[in-house]
C-alpha positions, -999 to 999 in steps of 0.1 A, spaced: -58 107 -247 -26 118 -261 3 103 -248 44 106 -256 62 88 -279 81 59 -267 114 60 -254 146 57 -283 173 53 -259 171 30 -224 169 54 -196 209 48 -173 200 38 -139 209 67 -123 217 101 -145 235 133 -138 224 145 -109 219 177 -125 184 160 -137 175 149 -99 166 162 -70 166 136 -41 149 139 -9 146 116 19 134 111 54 157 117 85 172 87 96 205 70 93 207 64 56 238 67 33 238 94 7 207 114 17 205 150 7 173 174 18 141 159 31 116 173 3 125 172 -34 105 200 -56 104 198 -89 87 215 -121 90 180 -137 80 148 -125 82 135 -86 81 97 -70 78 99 -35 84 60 -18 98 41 16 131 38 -1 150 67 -15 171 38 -42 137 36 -57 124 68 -57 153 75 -80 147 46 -103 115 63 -112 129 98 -113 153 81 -137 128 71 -159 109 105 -155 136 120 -172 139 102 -196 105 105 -216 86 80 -196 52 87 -179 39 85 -145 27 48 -157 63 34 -166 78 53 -137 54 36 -110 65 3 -128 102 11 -123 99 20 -87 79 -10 -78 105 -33 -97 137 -16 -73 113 -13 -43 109 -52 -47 152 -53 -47 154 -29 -18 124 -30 6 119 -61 4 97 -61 40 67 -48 20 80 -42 -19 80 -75 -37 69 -96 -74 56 -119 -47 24 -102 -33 1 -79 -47 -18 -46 -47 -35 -11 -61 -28 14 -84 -51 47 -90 -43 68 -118 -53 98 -128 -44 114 -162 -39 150 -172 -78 154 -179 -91 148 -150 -105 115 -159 -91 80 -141 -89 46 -138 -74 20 -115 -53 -13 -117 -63 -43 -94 -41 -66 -88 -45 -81 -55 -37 -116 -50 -64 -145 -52 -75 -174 -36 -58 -206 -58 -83 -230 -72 -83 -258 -48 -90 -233 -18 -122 -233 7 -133 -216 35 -127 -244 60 -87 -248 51 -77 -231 82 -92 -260 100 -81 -287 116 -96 -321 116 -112 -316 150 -127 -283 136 -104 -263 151 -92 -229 141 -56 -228 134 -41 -189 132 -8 -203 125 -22 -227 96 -38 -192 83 -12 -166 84 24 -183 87 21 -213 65 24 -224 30 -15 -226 29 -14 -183 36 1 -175 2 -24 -167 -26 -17 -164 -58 9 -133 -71 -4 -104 -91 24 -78 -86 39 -86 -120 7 -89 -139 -8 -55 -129 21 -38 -139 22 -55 -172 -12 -43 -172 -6 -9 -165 19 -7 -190 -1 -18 -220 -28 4 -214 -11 33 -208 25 32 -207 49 45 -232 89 38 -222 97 3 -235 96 -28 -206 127 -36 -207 141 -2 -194 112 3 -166 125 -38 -152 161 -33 -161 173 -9 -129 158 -34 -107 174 -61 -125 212 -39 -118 201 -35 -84 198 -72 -77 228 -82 -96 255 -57 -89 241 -49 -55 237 -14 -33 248 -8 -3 224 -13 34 218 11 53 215 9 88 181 5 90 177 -21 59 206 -41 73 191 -47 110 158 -53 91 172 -79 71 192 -92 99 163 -95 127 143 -115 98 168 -138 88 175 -150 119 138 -150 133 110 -160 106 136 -166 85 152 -190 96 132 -222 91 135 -220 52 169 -224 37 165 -201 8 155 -175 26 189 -174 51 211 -172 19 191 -148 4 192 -125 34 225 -132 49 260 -130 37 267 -164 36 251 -174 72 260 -142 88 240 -106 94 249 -81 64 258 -47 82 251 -10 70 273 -2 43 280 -38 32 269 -44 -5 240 -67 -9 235 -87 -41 209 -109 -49 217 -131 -81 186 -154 -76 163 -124 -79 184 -111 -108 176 -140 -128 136 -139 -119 138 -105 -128 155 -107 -160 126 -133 -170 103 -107 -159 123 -82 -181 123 -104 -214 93 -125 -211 65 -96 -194 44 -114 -172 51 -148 -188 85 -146 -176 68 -149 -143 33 -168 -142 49 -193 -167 79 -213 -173 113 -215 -149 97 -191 -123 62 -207 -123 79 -242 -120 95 -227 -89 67 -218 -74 47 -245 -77 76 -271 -66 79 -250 -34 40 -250 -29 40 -290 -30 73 -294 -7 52 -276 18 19 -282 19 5 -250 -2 -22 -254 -31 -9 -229 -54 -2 -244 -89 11 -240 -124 -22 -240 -134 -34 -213 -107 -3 -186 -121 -16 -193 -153 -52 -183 -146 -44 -151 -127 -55 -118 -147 -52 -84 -130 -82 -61 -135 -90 -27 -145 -118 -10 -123 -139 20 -121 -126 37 -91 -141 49 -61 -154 89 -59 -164 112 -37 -165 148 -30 -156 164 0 -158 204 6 -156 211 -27 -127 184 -34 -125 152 -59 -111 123 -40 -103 94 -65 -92 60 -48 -94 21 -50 -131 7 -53 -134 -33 -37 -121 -56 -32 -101 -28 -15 -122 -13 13 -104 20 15 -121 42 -9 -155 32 4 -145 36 38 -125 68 31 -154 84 13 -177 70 38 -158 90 69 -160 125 48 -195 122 40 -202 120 79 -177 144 85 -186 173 61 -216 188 84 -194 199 109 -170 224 113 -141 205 119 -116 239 115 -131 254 145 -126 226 169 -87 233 160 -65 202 148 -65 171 169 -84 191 195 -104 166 220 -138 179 201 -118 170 168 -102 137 174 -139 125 187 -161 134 157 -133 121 134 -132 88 154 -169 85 153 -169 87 117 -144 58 115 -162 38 137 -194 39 116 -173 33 81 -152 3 98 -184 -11 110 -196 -8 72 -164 -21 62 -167 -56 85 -208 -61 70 -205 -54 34 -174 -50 19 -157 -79 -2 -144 -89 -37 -173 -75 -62 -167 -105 -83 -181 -122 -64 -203 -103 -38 -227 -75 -46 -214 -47 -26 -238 -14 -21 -216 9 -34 -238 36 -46 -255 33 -11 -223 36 14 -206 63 -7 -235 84 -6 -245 114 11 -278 108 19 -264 75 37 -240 98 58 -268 115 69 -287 85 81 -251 72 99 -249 108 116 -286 103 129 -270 85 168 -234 104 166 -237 125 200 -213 156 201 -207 151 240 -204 114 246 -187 82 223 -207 57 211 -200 24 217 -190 -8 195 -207 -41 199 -186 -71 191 -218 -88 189 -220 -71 158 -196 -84 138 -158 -81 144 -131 -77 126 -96 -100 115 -59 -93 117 -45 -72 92 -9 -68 89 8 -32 89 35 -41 68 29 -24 38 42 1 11 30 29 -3 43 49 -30 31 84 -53 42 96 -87 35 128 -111 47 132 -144 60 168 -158 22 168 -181 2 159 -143 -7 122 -146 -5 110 -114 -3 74 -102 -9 62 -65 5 26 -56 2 8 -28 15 -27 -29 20 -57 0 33 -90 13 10 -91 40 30 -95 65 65 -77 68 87 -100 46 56 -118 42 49 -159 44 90 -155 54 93 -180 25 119 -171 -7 113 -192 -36 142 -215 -41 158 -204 -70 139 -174 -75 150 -152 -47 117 -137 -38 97 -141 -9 60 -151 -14 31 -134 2 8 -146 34 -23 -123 21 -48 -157 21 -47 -142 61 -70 -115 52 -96 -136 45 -126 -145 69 -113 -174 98 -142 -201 88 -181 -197 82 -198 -188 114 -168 -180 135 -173 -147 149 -160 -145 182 -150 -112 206 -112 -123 205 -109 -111 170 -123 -137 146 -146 -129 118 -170 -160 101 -193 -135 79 -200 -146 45 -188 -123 25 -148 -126 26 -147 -162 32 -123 -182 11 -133 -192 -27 -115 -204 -57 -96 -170 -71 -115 -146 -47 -93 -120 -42 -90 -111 -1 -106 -76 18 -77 -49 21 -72 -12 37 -48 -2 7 -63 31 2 -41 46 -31 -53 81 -34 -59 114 -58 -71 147 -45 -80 172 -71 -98 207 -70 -112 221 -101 -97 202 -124 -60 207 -107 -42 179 -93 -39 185 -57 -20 154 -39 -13 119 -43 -10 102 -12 -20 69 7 -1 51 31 14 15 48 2 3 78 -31 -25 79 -61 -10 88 -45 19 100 -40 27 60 -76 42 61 -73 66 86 -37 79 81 -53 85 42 -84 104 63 -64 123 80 -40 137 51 -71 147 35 -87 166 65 -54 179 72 -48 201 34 -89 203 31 -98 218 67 -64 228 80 -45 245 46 -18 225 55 9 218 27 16 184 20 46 184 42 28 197 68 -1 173 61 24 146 66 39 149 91 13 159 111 6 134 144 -23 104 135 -52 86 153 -70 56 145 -107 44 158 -114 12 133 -142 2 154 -130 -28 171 -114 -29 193 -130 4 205 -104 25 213 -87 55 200 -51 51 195 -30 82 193 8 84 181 33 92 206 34 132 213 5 138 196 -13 150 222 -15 166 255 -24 149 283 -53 176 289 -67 162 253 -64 124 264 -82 133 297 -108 154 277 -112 125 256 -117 93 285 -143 122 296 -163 118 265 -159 81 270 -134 71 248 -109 47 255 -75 61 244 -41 45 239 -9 64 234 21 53 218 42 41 187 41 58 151 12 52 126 16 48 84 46 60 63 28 86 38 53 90 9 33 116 -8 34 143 -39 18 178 -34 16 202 -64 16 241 -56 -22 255 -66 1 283 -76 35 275 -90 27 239 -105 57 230 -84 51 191 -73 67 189 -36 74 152 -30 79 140 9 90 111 19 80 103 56 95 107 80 84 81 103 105 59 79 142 56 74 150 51 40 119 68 29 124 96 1 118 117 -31 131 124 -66 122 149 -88 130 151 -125 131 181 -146 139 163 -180 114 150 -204 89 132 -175 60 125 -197 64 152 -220 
């Protein structure tokens, strides 16, 4: 592959806007322009406008898709900081201009001293606290090394210049919106609260930031210019790592120097499938989203899904059958494949759709057994974000705390907040209960096993041609909302704003219920649907899917931010970008 010389000059933080186009989502943030950016250059599309720009920046500046995911990932972790963090973990798909791909994995583990009892107490009781909102609920990081790897593999700009706008960001500050101050502000004085560091890294000296205030954070500044001058040793070793570890033993966790030395992120052979004539491209285990994504369009591509009409009650019941059968799937065999042999082959196949469509009844909803196997919490806080460069490598990221704002716990000194993933893992062998617990083998806690996810990064492609890069925040809820953007262009020619912004559904098995986002619906469909014996529930909004379309006829890339979130937003570049 043929690739761009590297940069000569460091890319400024934000250029003329003459080279930008910036989109973002309606709500109440300051300095937004139109909601969709297009662009014959590069695009990011991400939950936080300051970011999007940060990779546009380095668009146009000669970088490649590559550097520019690593620059929006760095500000992300400055300015949205419920889900964008160096503390946590995630995916990256890419796909480069010849239609071949790869992905980055670099989802937290399990440190070494970990086992799949920790969660309990000394009676042999389950503790959910213990699991999710303690020290013992951070794994180890691998934000910062999967971008290091991304960028010796196949980036181009130097490091310095894809860490150094976050690095500005943190340092001289930016102003809050509405939405990122009362975000900040609920946090602070809620989860927050109990750990010192993080109520004076979130508050402006004790009290609540408010829109338009600037927000600095020095701490981070420092951890970031470590990160900047040091690559991932800046952050698994030395001043940061001591950090870590001294916070681990102060409160009970097990993560050591020893474990952030150990972590490696890992390049993988990602997850394909076809689906009416469409590549989909997306994260293979121990993400389950690909399989499960893949999964749900193999079931789904016998029937003629344009003729029931969009969302219609015939619609929303075949497409929530399918995701029943792929969550079930999801709960018995998926898992880290380091360490579990998962049937890949067999549940992305289409011969296995076919088998899994055998008992799916047109008229009537089938129904899920928690005697099966059920399934754990998963949190929705989550980002997701998409870049193209102006030669059409495309990169799909989708990156996590866990939790929004995560364990709640900033590293003193560092001025990040550490993730609560080791809650995605399995309760404790055995305990499957109807409540919501999950004890099967395969996701049980081990020594640097990296946790189940739903981060579902995705490429759609059509004869060669880039098509969309999309995914999505939002748990479990990821899968579906990925599903859906993908039935929506594929079976309903919808354009990626369209796509979008289109109303969502989710069906992940148990519980068995559809849930449908406010308005999405009429209440003739709802009715139609209890009729068929479904359970429905209406209410609330599902996913934030910052996505990139290109134009099958223009080229044109059309990034969206979404506009379920706030801050959310686009910007395109029409210098260099890759070329």
């Amino acid at each position: 592959m043929c690739y761009p010389a590297p940069f000569s000059a460091r890319p400024l933080f934000f250029l003329a806007l003459t080279l930008l186009t910036v989109a973002v989502a309606a709500g109440p943030v300051l300095g937004q322009a139109q909601e969709t950016a297009r662009s014959d250059g590069g695009m990011v599309s991400s939950q936080q406008w300051i970011a999007s720009q940060a990779g546009a920046d380095v668009l146009a500046a000669g970088g490649n898709a590559v550097d520019a995911a690593i620059a929006t990932g760095f500000a992300l972790a400055v300015t949205h900081p419920t889900a964008g963090n160096i503390g946590g973990g995630g995916f990256m798909v890419i796909r480069f201009p010849n239609g071949q791909s790869t992905t980055i994995d670099f989802r937290e583990k399990a440190p070494l001293a970990s086992h799949p009892e920790m969660w309990l107490d000394e009676n042999g009781e389950y503790s959910f606290q213990v699991h999710h909102l303690s020290h013992l609920a951070v794994g180890v990081p691998g934000t910062v090394a999967g971008f290091d790897k991304a960028h010796r593999l196949y980036g181009v700009a130097p490091w310095a210049d894809l860490v150094e706008p976050s690095v500005d960001l943190a340092n001289d500050g930016f102003e809050l919106s509405e939405a990122l101050a009362g975000s900040i502000a609920r946090f602070a004085s809620g989860r927050g609260a109990q750990y010192q560091a993080s109520v004076a890294a979130f508050t402006n000296n004790g009290s609540p930031y408010s829109a338009g205030e600037t927000w600095r954070q020095p701490d981070l500044g420092r951890t970031l210019e470590r990160i900047r001058d040091d690559r991932s040793d800046g952050f698994y070793r030395g001043t940061t790592a001591r950090l870590i570890a001294a916070e681990m033993r102060r409160g009970g966790g097990l993560i050591t120097e020893e474990d952030l030395d150990q972590y490696e992120a890992r390049e993988r052979t990602p997850i394909k499938g076809t689906y009416r004539g469409y590549d989909v491209i997306s994260m293979p285990p121990p993400s389950s989203g690909g399989v499960a994504i893949v999964t749900a369009l193999n079931i789904l591509e016998e029937y003629d899904l344009t003729s029931m009409g969009h969302n219609s009650a015939q619609y929303l019941h075949h497409v929530a059958e399918a995701m029943r059968r792929a969550f079930r799937d999801r709960a018995m065999y998926l898992a880290d494949a380091d360490f579990r042999d998962v049937p890949i082959q067999r549940l992305t196949g289409k011969d296995y759709a076919a088998w899994l469509r055998r008992d799916l009844d047109p008229e009537r909803a089938s129904i899920s057994h928690p005697s099966d196997v059920d399934q754990p919490y998963e949190s929705p806080e989550t980002t997701h974000y998409s870049v193209v460069d102006a030669d059409g490598m495309a990169v799909s990221v989708t990156y996590t705390l866990e939790s929004g704002y995560g364990s709640g716990i900033v590293v003193p000194g560092g001025g990040f907040l550490l993730n609560n993933e080791m809650g995605d893992f399995n309760a404790a062998p055995g305990l499957t209960n109807a409540s919501g617990l999950i004890g099967t083998e395969p996701n049980l806690a081990r020594p640097q096993q990296r946790m189940l996810s739903s981060m579902s990064p995705s490429i759609l492609a059509h004869d060669g041609d880039l098509v969309a890069v999309i995914g999505s925040p939002g748990g479990r809820t990821i899968i579906n909302t990925t599903l859906q953007l993908i039935l929506n262009m594929v079976d309903f020619d919808m354009d990626i704003e369209e796509a979008v912004a289109a109303p969502r559904m989710h069906h992940q098995w148990l519980p068995d219920r559809i849930r449908l986002e406010a308005d999405a619906v009429s209440p003739d469909v709802v009715l139609a649907l209890e009729q068929l014996g479904h359970a429905v529930q209406v209410g609330g909004r599902q996913g934030s899917a910052n996505a990139i379309g290109v134009s099958a006829r223009t080229g044109v890339r059309i990034g969206v931010g979404d506009p379920r979130s706030a801050d959310a937003g686009a910007a395109g570049s029409s210098g260099p970008g890759g070329r």
